[in-house]
C-alpha positions as CSV (number, residue, x, y, z in Angstrom):
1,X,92.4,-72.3,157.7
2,X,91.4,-72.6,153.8
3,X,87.8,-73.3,155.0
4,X,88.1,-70.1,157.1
5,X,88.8,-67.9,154.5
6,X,86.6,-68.8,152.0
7,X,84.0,-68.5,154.7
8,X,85.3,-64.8,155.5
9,X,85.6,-64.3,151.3
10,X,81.6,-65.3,151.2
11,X,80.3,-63.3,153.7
12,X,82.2,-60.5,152.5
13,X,80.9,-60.3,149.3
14,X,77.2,-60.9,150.5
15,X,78.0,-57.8,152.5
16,X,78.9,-55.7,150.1
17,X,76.2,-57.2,147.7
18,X,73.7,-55.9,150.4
19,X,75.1,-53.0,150.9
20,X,75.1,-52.0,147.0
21,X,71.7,-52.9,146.6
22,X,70.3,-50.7,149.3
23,X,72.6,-47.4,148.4
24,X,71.0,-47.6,144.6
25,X,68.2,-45.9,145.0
26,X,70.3,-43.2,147.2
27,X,72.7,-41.2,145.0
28,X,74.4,-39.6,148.4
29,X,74.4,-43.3,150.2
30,X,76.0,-44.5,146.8
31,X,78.3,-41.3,146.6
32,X,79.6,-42.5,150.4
33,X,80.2,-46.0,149.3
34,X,82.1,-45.1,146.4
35,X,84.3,-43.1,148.8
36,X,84.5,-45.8,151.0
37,X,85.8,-48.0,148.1
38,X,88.3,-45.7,147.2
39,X,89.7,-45.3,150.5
40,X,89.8,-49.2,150.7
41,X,91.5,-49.8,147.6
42,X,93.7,-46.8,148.6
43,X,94.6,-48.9,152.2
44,X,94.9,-52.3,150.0
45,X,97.2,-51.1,147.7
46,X,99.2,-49.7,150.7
47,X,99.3,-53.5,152.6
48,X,99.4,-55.4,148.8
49,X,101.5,-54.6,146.4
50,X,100.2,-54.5,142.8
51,X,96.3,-54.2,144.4
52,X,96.2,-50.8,142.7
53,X,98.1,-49.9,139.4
54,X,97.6,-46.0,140.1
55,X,99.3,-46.3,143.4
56,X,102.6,-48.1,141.8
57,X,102.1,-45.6,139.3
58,X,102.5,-42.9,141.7
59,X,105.3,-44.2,143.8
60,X,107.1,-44.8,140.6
61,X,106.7,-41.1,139.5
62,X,107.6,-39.7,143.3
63,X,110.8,-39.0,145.0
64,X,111.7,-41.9,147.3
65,X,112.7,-40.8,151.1
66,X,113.5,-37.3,152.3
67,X,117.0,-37.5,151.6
68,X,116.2,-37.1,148.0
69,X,114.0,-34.2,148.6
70,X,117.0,-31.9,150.6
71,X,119.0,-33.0,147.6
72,X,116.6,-31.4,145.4
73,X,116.0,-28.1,147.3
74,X,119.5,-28.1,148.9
75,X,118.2,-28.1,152.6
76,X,118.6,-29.8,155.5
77,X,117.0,-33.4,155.8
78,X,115.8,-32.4,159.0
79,X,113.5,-29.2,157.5
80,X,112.0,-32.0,154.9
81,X,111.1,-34.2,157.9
82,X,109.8,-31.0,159.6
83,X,107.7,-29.9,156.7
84,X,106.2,-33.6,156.1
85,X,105.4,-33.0,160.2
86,X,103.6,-29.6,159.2
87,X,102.2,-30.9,156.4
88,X,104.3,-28.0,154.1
89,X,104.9,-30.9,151.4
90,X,102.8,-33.7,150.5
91,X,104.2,-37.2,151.6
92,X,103.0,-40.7,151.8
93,X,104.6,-44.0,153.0
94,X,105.6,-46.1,150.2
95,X,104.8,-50.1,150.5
96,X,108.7,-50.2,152.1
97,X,107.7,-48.0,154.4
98,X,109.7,-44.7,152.9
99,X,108.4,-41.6,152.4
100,X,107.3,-40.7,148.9
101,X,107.1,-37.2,148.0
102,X,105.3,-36.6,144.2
103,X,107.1,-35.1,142.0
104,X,104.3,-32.5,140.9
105,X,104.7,-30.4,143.9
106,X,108.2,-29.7,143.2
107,X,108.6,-27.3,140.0
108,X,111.7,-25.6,138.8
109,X,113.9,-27.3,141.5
110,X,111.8,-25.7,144.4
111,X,108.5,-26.6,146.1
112,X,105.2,-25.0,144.6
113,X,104.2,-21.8,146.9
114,X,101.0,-21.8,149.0
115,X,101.1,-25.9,149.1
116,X,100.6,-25.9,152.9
117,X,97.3,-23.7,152.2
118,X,95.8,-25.7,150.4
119,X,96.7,-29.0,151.9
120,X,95.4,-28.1,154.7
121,X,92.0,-27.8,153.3
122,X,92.1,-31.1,151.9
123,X,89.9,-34.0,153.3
124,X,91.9,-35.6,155.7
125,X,91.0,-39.1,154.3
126,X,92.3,-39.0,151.1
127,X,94.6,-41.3,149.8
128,X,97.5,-40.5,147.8
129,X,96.7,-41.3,144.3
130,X,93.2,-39.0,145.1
131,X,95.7,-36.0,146.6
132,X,97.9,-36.1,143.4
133,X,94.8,-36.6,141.2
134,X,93.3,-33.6,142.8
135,X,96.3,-31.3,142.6
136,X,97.1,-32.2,138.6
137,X,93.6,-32.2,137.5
138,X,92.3,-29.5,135.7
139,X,89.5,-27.4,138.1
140,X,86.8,-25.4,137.1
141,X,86.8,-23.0,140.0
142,X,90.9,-22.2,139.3
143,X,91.2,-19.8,135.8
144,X,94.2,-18.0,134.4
145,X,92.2,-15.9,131.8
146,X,89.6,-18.4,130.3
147,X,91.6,-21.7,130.7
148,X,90.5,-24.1,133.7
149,X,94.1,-25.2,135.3
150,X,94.9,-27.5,138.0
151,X,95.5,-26.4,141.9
152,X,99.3,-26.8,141.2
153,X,99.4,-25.0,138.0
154,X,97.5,-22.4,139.6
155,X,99.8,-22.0,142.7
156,X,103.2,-22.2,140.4
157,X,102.1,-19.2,138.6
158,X,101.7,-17.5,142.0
159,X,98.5,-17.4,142.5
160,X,96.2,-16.8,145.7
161,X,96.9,-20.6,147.5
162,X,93.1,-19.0,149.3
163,X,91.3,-19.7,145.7
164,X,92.9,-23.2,145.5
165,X,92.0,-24.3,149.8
166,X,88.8,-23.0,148.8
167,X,88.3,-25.3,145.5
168,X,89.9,-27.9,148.1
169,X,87.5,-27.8,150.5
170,X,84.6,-29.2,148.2
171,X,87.0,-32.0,147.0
């Protein structure tokens, strides 16, 4: 089975050799494999635990299962599980198989207005630790006066959620 493996290991990494080679002269081919990566290591760090540091990071700094989140907003368990449906809150399965809720969507005890906006305009295939990254990173098409501030910052201070699924769309 050893034998097997090391085979599959090779042959892998001849691939991806191959495939490196030919996206180098191609910034968008290079651009997609880069995705591709992330996404990967994103799925890995899902089935591995330990595979990706910013993923343990994250499910460290997240609220574990939805219980915690009803406890937080004093409502219902079942609206939580209903909002994760509707994608109203941001949620991801944990390695035990929990849902994870980050923390940064959640500020002064309640959840950040206009979230379901602008998750909705997110790429479908991004992983966790890109969603958070997105939503806490500074963006240049989201100002309050002449300062750049993040998509969350933006909505906590009430702004238009529109702005922010726009800036989200081009993520």
């Amino acid at each position: 089975m050893s034998g097997h493996r090391d085979r599959a290991e090779e042959a892998a990494i001849s691939r991806f050799s191959r495939l490196v080679s030919r996206a180098r002269s191609n910034p968008a081919a290079m651009d997609l494999l880069v995705h591709l990566l992330d996404a990967a290591e994103e799925g890995l760090a899902q089935l591995v635990p330990g595979a990706d540091p910013a993923y343990e990071d994250l499910v460290g700094r997240s609220l574990e299962g939805d219980l915690a989140v009803a406890r937080l907003l004093m409502v219902e368990r079942s609206r939580v599980r209903r909002w994760v449906r509707d994608r109203e809150v941001y949620a991801f399965p944990g390695p035990d198989g929990q849902w994870y809720f980050p923390r940064w969507q959640f500020v002064g005890g309640q959840l950040v207005p206009g979230l379901r906006t602008v998750l909705g305009a997110l790429p479908p295939d991004m992983g966790p630790t890109q969603v958070s990254r997105w939503f806490v990173t500074p963006n240049p098409a989201l100002r309050l006066g002449e300062e750049k501030v993040s998509p969350v910052a933006w909505l906590a201070a009430g702004e238009d959620p529109r702005t922010a699924a726009r800036a989200a769309g081009s993520a």
